[in-house]
C-alpha positions in Angstrom: 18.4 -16.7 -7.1 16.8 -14.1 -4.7 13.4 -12.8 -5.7 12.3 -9.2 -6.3 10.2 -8.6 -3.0 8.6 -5.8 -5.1 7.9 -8.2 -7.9 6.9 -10.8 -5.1 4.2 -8.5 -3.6 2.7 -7.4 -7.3 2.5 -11.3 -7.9 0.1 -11.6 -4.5 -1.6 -8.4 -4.8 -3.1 -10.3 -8.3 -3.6 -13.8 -6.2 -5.5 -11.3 -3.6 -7.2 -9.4 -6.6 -8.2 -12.6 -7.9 -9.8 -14.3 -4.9 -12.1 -11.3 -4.1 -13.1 -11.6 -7.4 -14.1 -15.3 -6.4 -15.5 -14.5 -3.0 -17.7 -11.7 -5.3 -19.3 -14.4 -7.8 -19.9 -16.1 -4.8 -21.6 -14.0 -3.0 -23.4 -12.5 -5.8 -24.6 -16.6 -6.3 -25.7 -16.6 -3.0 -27.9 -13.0 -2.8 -29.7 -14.2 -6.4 -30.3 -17.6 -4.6 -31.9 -16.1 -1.5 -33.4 -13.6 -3.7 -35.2 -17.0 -5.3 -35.9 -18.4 -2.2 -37.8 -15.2 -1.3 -39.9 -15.1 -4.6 -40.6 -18.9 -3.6 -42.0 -18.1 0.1 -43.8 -15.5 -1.1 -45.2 -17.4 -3.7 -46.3 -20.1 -1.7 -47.7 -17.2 0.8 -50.2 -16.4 -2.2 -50.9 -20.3 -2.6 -51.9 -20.7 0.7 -54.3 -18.1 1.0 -56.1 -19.0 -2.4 -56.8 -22.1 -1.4 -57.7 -22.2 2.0 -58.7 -18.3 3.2 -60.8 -19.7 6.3 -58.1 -21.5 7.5 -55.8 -18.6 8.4 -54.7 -19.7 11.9 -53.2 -22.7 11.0 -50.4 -21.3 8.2 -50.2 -17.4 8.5 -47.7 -17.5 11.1 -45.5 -19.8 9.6 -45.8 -18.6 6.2 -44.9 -15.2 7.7 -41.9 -17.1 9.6 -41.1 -17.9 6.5 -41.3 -14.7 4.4 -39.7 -12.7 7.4 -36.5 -15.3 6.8 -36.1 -15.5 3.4 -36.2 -11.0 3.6 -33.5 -11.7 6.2 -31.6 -13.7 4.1 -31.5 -11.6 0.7 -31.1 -8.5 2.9 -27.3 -10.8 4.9 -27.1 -11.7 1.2 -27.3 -8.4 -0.1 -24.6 -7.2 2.7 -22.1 -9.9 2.2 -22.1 -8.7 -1.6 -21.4 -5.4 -0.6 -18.3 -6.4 1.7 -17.5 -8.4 -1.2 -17.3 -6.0 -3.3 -15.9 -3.3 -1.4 -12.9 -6.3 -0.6 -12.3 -6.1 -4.8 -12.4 -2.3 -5.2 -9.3 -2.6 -2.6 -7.6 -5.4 -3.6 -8.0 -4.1 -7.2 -6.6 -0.5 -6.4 -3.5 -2.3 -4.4 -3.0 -4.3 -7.0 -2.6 -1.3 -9.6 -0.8 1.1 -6.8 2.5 -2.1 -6.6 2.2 -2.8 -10.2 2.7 1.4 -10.9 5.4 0.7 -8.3 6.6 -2.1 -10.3 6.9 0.1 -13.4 8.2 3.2 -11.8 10.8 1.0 -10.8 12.1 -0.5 -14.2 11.6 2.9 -15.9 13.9 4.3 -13.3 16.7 1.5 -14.0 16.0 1.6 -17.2 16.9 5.6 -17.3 19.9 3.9 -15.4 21.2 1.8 -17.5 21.1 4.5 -20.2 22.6 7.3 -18.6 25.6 4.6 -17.5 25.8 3.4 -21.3 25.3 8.0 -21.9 28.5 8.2 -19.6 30.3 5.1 -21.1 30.0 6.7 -24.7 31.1 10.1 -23.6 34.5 8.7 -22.2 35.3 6.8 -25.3 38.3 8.7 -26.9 36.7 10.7 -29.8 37.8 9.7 -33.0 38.9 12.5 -35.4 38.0 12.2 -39.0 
């Protein structure tokens, strides 16, 4: 039995809908976790200079290392989400534009098979009463 391509290509438009929706969780799991381990460097920035002020030298630059790579991760994070959710947007409205194809389709046969069955009924010899 030969399949529909039409019906074929709704079927992976959904697949595709569905694994941006994926690839958006995960993304969105990965800007919140970089988003925590932001909060964390800056919170151990704070720590570090309550308890030992006069003793700058020794962790200022890598606590700023740190806080500089944790704002460059949310900020990747914050862009891959983005894509990711541009990549749904798209593969949501594709998915919609073949399934409208889809039932444009069957509407049409449908209209079809009823002007054939329309056309069948009008040739039937009339029956007088």
């Amino acid at each position: 039995m030969a399949r529909d391509p039409l019906t074929v290509l709704a079927r992976l438009r959904v697949l595709h809908r569905d694994a941006a929706q994926r690839a958006l969780a995960a993304a969105e799991a990965a800007r919140r976790d970089a988003e925590t381990a932001e909060a964390a460097a800056l919170a151990a920035f704070g720590r570090e200079a309550a308890a030992a002020p006069a003793d700058y030298a020794a962790w200022l630059p890598a606590a700023r290392r740190d806080a500089r790579r944790a704002a460059t991760a949310v900020a990747r994070a914050g862009a891959a989400a983005e894509v990711a959710r541009d990549a749904l947007v798209r593969a949501r409205a594709e998915a919609e534009a073949v399934a409208a194809l889809v039932a444009a389709r069957r509407q049409a046969e449908r209209r079809a098979r009823l002007a054939a069955e329309e056309a069948r009924l009008a040739d039937l010899p009339r029956r007088r009463a």
